[in-house]
C-alpha positions in Angstrom: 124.3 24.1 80.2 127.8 24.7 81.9 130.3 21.7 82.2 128.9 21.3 85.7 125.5 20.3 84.3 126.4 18.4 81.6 128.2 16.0 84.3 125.3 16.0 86.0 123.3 15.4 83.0 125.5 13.0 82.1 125.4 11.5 85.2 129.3 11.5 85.3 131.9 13.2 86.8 133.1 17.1 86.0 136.9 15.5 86.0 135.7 12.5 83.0 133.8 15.8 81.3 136.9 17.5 81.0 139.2 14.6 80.1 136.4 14.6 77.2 137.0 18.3 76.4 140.6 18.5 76.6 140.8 15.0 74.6 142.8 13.5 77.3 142.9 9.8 77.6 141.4 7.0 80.3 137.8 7.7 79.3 135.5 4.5 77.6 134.8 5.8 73.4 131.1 4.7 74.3 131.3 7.1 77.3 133.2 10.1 75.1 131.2 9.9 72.0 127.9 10.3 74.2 129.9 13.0 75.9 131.6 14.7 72.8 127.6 14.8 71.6 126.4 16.5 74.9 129.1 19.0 74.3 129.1 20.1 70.9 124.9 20.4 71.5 125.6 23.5 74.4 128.6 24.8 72.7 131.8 23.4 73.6 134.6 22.5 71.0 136.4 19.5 72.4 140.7 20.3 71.7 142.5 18.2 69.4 145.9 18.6 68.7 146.7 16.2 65.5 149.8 15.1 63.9 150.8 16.5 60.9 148.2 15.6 57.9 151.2 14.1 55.9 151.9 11.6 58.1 150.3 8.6 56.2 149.9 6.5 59.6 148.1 9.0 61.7 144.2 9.0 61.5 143.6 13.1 59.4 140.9 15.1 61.6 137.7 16.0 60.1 136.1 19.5 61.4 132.8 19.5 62.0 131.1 23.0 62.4 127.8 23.8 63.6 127.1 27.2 62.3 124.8 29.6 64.8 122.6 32.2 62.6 120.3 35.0 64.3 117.4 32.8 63.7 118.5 29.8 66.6 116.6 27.3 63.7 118.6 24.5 65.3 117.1 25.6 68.5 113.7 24.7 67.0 114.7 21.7 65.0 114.1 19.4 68.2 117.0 16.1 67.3 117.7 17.1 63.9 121.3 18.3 64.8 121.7 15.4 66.9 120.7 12.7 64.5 122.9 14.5 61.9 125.7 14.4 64.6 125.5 10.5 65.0 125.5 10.1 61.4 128.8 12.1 60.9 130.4 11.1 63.6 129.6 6.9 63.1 131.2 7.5 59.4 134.0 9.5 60.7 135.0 6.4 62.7 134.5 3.7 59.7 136.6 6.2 57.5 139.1 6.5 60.2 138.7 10.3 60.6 139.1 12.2 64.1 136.5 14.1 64.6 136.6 17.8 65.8 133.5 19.6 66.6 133.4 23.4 67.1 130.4 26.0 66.8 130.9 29.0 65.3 128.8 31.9 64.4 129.2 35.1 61.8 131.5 36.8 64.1 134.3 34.3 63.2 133.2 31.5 60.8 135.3 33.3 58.2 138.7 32.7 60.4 137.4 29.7 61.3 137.4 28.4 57.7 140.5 30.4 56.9 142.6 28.1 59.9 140.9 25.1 58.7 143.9 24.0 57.0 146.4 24.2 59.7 144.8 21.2 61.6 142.5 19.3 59.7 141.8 17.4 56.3 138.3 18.9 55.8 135.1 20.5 57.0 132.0 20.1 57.3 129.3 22.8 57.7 125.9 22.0 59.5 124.3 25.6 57.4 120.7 25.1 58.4 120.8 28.9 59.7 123.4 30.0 57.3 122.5 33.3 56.0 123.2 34.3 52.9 125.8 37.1 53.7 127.8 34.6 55.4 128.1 32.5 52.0 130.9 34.3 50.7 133.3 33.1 53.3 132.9 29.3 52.4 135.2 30.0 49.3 137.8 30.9 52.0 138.0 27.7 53.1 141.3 26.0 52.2 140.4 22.8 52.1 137.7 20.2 50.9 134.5 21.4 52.2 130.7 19.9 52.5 127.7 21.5 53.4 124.7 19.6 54.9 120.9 21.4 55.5 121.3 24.4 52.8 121.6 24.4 49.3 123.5 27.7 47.6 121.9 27.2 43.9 124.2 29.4 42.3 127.7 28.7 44.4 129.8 26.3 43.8 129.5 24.5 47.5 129.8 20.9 47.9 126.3 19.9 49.5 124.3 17.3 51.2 120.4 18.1 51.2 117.1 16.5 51.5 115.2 16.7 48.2 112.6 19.1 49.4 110.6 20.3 46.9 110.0 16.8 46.1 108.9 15.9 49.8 106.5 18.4 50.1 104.9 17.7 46.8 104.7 14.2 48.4 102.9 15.3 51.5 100.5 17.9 49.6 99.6 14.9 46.7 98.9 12.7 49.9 96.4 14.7 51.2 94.7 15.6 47.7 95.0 11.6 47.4 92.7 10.9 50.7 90.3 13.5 49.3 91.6 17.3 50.5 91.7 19.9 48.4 91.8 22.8 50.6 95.2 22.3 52.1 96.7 25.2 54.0 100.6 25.7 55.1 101.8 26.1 58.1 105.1 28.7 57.2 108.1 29.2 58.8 108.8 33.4 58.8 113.3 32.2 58.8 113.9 31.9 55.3 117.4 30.0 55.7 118.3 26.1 55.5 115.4 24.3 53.8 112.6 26.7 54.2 112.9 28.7 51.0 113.2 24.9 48.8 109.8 23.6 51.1 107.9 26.8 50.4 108.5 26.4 46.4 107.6 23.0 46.9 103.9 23.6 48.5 103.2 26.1 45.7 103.9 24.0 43.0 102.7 21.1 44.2 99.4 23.0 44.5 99.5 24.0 41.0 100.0 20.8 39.6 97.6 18.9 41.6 95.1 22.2 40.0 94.4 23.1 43.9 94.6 26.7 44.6 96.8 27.9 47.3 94.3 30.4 49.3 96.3 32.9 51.1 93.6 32.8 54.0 94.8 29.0 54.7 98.5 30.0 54.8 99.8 30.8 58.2 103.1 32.3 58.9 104.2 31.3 62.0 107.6 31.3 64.3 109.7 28.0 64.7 109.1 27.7 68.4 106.5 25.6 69.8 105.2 28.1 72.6 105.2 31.1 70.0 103.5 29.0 67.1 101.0 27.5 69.8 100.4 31.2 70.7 99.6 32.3 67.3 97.6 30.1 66.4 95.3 30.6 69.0 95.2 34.4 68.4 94.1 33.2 64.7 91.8 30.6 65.6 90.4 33.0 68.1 89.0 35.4 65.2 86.9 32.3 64.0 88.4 31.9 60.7 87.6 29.6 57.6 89.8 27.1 58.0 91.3 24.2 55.5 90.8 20.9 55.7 94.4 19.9 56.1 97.7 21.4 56.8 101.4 20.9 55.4 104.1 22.3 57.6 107.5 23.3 57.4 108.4 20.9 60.3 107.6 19.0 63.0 107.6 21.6 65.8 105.5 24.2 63.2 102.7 20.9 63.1 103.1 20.1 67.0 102.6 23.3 67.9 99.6 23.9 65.6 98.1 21.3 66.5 97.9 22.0 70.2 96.3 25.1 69.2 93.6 23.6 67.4 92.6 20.9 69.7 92.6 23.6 72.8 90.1 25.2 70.5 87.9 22.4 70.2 89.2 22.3 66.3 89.8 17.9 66.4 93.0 16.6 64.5 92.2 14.7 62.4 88.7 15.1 62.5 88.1 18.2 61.4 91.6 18.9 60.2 94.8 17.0 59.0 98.3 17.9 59.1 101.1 16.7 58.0 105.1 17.3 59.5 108.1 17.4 58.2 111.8 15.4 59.2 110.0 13.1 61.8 111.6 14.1 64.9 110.9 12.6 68.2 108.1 14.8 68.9 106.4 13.1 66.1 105.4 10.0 68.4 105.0 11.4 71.9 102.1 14.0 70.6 98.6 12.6 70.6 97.4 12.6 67.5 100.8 10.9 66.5 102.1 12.8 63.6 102.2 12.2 60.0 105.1 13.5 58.7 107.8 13.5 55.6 111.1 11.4 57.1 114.4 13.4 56.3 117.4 10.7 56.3 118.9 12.9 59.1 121.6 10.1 59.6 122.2 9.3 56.1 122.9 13.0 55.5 125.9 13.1 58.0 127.4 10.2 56.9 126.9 10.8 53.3 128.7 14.7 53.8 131.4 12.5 55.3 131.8 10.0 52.7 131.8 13.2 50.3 134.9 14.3 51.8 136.7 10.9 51.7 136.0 11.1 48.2 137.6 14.4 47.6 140.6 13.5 49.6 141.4 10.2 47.7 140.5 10.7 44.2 141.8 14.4 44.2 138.7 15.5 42.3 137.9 19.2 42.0 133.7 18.4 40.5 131.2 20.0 42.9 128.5 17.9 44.0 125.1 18.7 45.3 123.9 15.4 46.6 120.0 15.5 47.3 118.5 12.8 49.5 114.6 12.1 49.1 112.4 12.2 52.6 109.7 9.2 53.1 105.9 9.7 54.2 105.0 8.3 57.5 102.1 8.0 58.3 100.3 8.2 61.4 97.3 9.7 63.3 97.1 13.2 62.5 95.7 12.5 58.8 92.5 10.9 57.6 90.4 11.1 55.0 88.6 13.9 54.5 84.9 13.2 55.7 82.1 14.7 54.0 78.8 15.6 55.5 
């Protein structure tokens, strides 16, 4: 959206939009954060010009960069950015942080990293679409950094992640639990952000539980509703032997699958459960409601903020991987598997 729309969005004016952008004064903080959010989420960086860091009184500023791969993952993740946003941004207020928020994407992240220092205390990286090229230029960064959605397993990167080979082994022994043991997966083609860690995850939890993981039940699909619903119904429409359940990589990979299925007469759960993952809002406005694994989408921004507060006060140099565990929830698109 351009700054006309957000206002309109908004339901604002365009002159308290771009008192908002510019960081000018005479606008509510209830009123700017909700604008600040609607800004950062269609690309805007709002301008802040801070004191020097050394100056003891003034509040440091805290960068906040949402990276932009190839893949648009984000795009796909429904209000996983957004719940992550309210997360950093509520602890950047208790810790008494301004908050600066800026997209970037490959073609300047490294400068972006490189300048960091010049006007702000620290960074942190929303890296769901990260690619792996682009890892190098995190060392560039000149001052304390966190990463939140990827895990680089043999960097030395100051991280906040779900613990997702463990949730996925959750939602697979769930299903084996209420009686499945033909569980497919439904499988994200981007292999950035969390995807790799949840594919490892179905695997092994299928090994353990003694299941075998039958290629013909794994389904490699795009993260888009439309294109997965697509797909799927080119699949279905060859008739194929299908599991009994499904694990997917997210929410919008399950939603869209499940449409699919039911516009083929294929009944969820009926005939066949599936199981989400990060519980987005989509979760409760599809019918079946959707099972799903919760990521602690708030809990991850404010932990990546705490992270940094850490750094700065102690002066510690450790790097931490911090790992946060995802709940089941359980809904309407699983049952027990019904036999006969």
């Amino acid at each position: 959206m351009n700054l006309r729309e957000i206002a309109r969005e908004a339901n604002l004016s365009l002159s308290t939009i771009s008192l908002v952008l510019n960081n000018k004064p005479g606008v509510k903080r209830e009123t700017r954060e909700r604008v600040a959010a609607l800004l950062a989420e269609n690309g805007y960086a709002i301008r802040f010009v801070s004191a020097p860091l050394e100056t003891s009184a003034t509040p440091q500023t805290l960068l906040f960069i949402r990276y932009r791969g190839a893949g648009c993952l984000m795009e796909s993740k429904d209000d996983f950015f957004m719940q992550i946003l309210d997360g950093v941004e509520g602890q950047a207020r208790l810790s008494g942080f301004n908050l600066q928020i800026l997209n970037t994407d490959g073609a300047n992240l490294k400068e972006e990293l490189s300048n960091a220092s010049r006007h702000a205390a620290g960074v942190i990286l929303f890296a769901t679409e990260l690619e792996a090229a682009m890892v190098p230029h995190l060392y560039s960064c000149g001052v304390p950094l966190v990463t939140i959605d990827a895990v680089f397993p043999h960097e030395s990167v100051n991280s906040v992640a779900v613990e997702n080979m463990d949730a996925m082994y959750h939602a697979v022994q769930y299903l084996h639990s209420i009686g499945h043991q033909k569980i497919g997966y439904l499988h994200s083609v981007e292999q950035t952000g969390a995807i790799p860690e949840r594919e490892r995850g179905y695997f092994a939890a299928m090994k353990e539980l003694g299941l075998p993981a039958d290629p013909r039940y794994i389904c490699r699909l795009h993260l888009f509703m439309d294109r997965t619903y697509d797909q799927m119904c080119r699949l279905l429409a060859e008739k194929p032997e299908l599991p009994t359940a499904f694990v997917a990589d997210n929410d919008v990979l399950a939603a869209g699958a499940l449409r699919a299925l039911q516009a083929n007469g294929i009944r969820v759960p009926e005939d066949v459960s599936i199981i989400g993952f990060d519980d987005s809002y989509i979760c409760t406005i599809i019918n079946p409601a959707l099972t799903t694994m919760r990521s602690p989408k708030k809990a991850l921004g404010a932990m990546s903020v705490k992270r940094i507060q850490e750094i700065l006060t102690t002066g510690e140099t450790n790097v931490v991987k911090t790992r946060l565990c995802a709940n089941l929830i359980i809904r309407e698109s699983t049952a027990p598997l019904h036999v006969g």
